[in-house]
N, C-alpha and C positions, 0 to 999 in steps of 0.2 A: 784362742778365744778373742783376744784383741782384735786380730786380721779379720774374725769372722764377723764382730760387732761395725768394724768400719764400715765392710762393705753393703751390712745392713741399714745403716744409714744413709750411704752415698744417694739412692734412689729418692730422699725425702728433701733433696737440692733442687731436682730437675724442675723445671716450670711445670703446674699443674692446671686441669681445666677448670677449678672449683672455683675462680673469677667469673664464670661465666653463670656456674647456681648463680652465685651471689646478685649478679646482675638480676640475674628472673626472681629471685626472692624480693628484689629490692624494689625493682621497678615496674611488675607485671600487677601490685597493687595500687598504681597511682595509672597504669596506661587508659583505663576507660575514661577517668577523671582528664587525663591532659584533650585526649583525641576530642571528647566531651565538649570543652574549652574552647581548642582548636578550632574545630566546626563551628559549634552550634554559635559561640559566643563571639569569637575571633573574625569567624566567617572567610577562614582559609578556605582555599579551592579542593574540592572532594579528591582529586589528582596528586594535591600536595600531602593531606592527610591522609591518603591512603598510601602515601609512601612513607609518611613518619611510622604509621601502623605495621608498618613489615617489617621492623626492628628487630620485631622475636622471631622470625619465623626467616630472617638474613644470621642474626644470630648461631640460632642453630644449626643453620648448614656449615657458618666458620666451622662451630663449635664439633661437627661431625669431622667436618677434614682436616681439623688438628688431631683429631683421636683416632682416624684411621695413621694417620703420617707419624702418631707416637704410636703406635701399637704394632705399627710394619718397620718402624726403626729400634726400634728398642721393645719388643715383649715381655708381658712380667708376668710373674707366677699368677694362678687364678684365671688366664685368659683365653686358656681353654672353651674351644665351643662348648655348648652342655646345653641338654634340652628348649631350658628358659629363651635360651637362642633364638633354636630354630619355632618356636611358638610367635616370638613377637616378629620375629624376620617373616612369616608367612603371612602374619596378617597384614604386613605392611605390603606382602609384593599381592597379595589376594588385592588387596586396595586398588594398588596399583595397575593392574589386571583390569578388574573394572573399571577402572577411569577412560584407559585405552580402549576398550573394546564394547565397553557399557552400554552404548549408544546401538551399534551395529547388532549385539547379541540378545538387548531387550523391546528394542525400536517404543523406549519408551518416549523420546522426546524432552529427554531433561537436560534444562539448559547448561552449556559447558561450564559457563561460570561457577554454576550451583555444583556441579562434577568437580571443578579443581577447588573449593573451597572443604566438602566432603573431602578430598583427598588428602587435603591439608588434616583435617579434624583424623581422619583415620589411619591412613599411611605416613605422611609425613613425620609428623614428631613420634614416632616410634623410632626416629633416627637418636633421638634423647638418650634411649635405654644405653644405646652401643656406646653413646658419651659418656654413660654413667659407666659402661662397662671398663672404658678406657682411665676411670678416672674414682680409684675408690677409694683414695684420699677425703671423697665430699662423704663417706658415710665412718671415716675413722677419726672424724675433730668433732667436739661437740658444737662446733660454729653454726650450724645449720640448726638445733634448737635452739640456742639464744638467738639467734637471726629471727626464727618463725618465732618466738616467742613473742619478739620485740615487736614486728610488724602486727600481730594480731593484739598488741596494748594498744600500739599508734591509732592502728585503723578501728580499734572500738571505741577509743576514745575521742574516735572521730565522730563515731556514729552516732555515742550519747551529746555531744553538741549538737548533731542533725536535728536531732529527735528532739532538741529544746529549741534550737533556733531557726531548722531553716524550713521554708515552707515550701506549697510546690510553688510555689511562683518565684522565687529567690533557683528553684531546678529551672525551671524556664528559664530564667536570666540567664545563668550559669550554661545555658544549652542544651538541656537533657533531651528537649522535644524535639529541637531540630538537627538532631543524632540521630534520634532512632529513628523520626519520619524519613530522611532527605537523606543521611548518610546510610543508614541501615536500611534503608525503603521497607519499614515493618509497622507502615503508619496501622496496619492491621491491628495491632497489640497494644493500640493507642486510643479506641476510636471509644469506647468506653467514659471516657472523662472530659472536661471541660479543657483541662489545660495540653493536653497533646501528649500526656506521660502516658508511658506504659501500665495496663491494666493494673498490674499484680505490685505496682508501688500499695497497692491499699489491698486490706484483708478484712472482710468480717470478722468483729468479735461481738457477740451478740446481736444487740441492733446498731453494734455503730461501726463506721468506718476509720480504720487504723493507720494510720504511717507506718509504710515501713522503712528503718534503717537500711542505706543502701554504703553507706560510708563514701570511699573512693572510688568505691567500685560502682557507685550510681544505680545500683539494685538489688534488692532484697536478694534475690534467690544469690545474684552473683558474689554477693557479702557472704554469705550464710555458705557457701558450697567448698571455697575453700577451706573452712571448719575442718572439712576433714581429715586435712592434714596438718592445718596449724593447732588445733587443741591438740590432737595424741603429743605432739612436739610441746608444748606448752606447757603442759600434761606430766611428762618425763621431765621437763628442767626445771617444773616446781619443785617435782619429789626429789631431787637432787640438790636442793639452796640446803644451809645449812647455816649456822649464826645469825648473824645483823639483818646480813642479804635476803633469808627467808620473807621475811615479814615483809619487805616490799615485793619478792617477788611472790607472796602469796596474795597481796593487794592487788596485784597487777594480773595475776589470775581471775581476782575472782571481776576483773574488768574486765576483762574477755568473754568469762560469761554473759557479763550484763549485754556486750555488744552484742552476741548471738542470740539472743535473747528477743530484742528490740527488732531484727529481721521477720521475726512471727512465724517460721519458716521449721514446721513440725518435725515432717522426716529428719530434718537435720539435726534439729534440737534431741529429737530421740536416737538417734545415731550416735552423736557425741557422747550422751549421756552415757548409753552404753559403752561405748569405747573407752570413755574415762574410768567407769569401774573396772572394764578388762585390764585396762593398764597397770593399776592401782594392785588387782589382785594379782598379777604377775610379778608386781616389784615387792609384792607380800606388804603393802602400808597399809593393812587392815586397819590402822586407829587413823590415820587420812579418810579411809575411804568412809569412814563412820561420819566423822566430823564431816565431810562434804555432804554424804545422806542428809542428815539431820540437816545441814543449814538448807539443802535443797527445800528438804520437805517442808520447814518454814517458813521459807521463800515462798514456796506454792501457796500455803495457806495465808499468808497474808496479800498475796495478788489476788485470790478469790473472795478476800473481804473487800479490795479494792478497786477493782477492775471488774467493772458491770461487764455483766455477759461472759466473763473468762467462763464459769464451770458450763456452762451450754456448748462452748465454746470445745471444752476438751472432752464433753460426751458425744460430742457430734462427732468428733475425729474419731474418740475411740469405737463408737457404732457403724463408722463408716457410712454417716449421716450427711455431710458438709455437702456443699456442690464442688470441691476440689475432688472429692473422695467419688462421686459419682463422672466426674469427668475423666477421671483414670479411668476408670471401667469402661466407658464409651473409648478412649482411647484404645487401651488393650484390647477389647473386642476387634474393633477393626484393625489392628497391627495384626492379631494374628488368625485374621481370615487374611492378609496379604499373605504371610507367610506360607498359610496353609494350601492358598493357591501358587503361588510362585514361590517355593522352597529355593530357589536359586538366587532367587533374590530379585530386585526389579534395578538396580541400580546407583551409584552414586548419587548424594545431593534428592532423594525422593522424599527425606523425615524431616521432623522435626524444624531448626529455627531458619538451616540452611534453605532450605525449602520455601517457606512463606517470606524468607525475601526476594528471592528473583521468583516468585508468584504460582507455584506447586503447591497444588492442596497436597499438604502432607501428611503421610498416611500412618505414624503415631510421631509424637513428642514428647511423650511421661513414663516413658520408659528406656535405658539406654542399652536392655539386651533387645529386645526389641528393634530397637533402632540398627544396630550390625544385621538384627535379623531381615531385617526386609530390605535392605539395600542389599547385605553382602550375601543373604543367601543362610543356610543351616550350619556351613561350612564359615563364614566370617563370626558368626554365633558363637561356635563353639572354639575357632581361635581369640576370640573376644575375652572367653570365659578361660581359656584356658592361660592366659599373660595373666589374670589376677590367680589366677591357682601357681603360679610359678612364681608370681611376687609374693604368697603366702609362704613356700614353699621356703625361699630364697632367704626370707624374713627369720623363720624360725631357724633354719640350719646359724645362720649371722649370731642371731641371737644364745644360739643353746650351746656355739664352739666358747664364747667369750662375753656371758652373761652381763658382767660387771663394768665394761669396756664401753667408749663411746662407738664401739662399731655393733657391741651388744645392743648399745641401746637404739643406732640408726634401723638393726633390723626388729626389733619387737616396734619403733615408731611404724616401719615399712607395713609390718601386720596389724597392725589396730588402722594404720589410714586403707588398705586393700580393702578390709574388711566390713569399714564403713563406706568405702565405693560400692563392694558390693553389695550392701543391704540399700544404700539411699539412690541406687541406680534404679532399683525398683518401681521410683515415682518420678523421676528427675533424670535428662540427659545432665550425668554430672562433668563429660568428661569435657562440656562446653565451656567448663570455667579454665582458662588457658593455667590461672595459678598452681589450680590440681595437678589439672594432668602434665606439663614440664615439669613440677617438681617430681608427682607420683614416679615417671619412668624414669626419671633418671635418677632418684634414689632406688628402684628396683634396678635397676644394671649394675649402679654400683656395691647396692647389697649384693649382689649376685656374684661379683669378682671377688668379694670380701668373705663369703662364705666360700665361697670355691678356695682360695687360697689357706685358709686356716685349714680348711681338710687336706687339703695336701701337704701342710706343713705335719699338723698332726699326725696322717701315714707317715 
């Protein structure tokens, strides 16, 4: 019993990759804000900031070939191929496929640039998953929800200073405009306003125009997108405080709200919402879940005493009245007459953001099955679809060997943020927010190890 327990610790010495989450947890919410700076405000050379900007994307390759060179020198239980595998492994080389051959097999004329930046968004960091796979220590400490917990108090509590003090002319200063014109060349998504920002900092709510919080991340949507994964996380380490601790971390919750909040950013806000009650009802805190109802529903009722235009506001969204709600529909109609014509796809770099900046009318961006669809084809579609059915998959086995356990709770977080990818992908390429998606895969490879190993201890 002794000799057996040693040697089951011996493995929790070796050096592990979860320095590297920690890096992207920490730093992937302040990168638009530095580059921002950098640029617009600093007036570094486009050459120099686009090299500080490769940081995550140099990162991740260390971070791949430390995890191949632990995983062919030392293998550990759980690392077993197994379906989940081969799904994300093909859509990366389908990716890849087209990058190479894209040009020749569509003669569509899409600029390489816009092909190797798609391939980045598509193929590339699906090298994340096999980091996670190598490395399932990040989903057996609860470090990863205090972490995401902690960044999404900082960064709301950024955004409620925003939203009192700073104007768009203090973004101007700061560089927002001369980012996204001159560094992003998307002066397209700019041309709307006086000041050079991107449209979608402002939103109708009845007849007036809104701010929206962008925090560090310098825009609404890109504020609001990582929700996905930091509320479910947020989410799980409230219901877990317990004495003193609670009360501030239930203060610090209900700040997180207020940040997402302030974004104005629908699908999202109802996505979470949801996800928070899934969560709630899976850990069985029925009298939580009550008490957050009711202060919701109070909440609401006092913003539509206070906030001219809110109830117009959320009859239009739910009628599907808005001009947001009618611009999906013209989107979606034409993504899927692309498809319906070109089932194979038309190629890399053809959607959405990558697109309208090297100067491709592009042919949807409100949707993110869509988007696999008409670049990769029926066939990148349904490898698309099929990595979030395997991180549900992956999520519940994690969760259901060892319910009570912080690798329990890494896989039920992995199922409530899939879950809300796949509901708020519906209006939104969500997987453009880098914070999502490096965290998303590579807490699904390491759920995936984690579940794989408890059943084979289990047998």
């Amino acid at each position: 019993m002794t000799t057996a327990a040693a040697v089951a610790v011996r493995p929790t010495r070796r050096p592990t990759l979860a320095w590297g989450l920690s890096a992207f947890v920490w730093l992937l919410p302040l990168h638009a804000l530095v580059i921002t700076v950098l640029f617009g405000a600093l007036g570094w050379s486009a050459p120099v900031v686009r090299t500080v900007a490769a940081w995550k994307e140099a990162l991740v390759a260390v971070l791949f070939g430390l995890a191949v060179v632990r995983t062919v020198r030392s293998p550990r239980p759980g690392a077993e191929i197994c379906w989940p595998d081969l799904v994300v492994a093909g859509l990366g080389i389908l990716a890849l496929g087209y990058a190479i051959g894209g040009s020749v097999w569509f003669g569509t004329g899409l600029p390489v640039e816009a092909q190797l930046y798609a391939l980045r968004d598509t193929g590339f960091l699906t090298l994340l998953y096999f980091v996670g796979r190598a490395s399932p220590e990040a989903a057996e400490s609860p470090r990863l929800l205090r972490a995401l917990f902690l960044v999404g108090v900082v960064t709301s509590a950024i955004a409620l200073l925003e939203r009192i003090f700073v104007t768009p002319n203090i973004l101007v200063l700061l560089g927002a405009a001369r980012y996204i014109q001159d560094f992003l060349g998307a002066g397209a998504i700019a041309a709307g306003n006086a000041y050079g920002l991107p449209n979608n900092y402002w939103t109708q709510v009845g007849t007036h125009s809104v701010q929206r919080a962008g925090s560090t991340y310098m825009s609404g949507q890109g504020f609001a997108v990582p929700f996905l994964i930091v509320l479910p996380a947020a989410t799980l380490w409230a219901l877990a405080a317990s004495g003193r601790r609670a009360v501030g971390v239930w203060l610090g919750y209900g700040l997180l709200w207020v940040g997402l909040l302030l974004t104005v950013t629908r699908m999202t806000i109802v996505v979470c919402a949801l996800g928070t009650v899934f969560l709630m009802a899976a850990r069985g805190r029925w009298g939580a879940l009550v008490a957050l109802g009711l202060a919701a529903v109070a909440g609401f009722g006092a913003a539509l005493l206070v906030v001219p235009g809110l109830g117009m506001f959320v009859w239009e969204t739910l009628t599907w009245q808005s001009s947001s709600s009618q611009w999906h529909l013209q989107d979606w109609t034409k993504a899927l007459d692309q498809v319906v014509g070109n089932p194979l796809g038309v190629g890399l770099g053809a959607t959405d953001f990558v697109a309208a900046r090297f100067g491709v009318q592009g042919a949807t961006g409100d949707n993110q099955y869509l988007k696999y669809a008409v670049e990769l084809g029926v066939m990148g579609l349904l490898l698309h679809v099929g990595v979030l059915a395997a991180a549900v998959t992956s999520g519940v086995r994690a969760w259901r060997a060892a319910p009570e356990t912080p690798a329990g709770a890494a896989g039920l977080l992995l199922v409530a943020a899939t879950l809300g990818i796949a509901l708020n992908a519906i209006t939104a390429v969500v997987f453009n927010s880098p914070m999502l998606v490096y965290l998303f895969l590579w807490l699904a490879g390491s759920v995936t190890t984690v579940a794989q190993r408890r059943e084979a201890t289990a047998a």
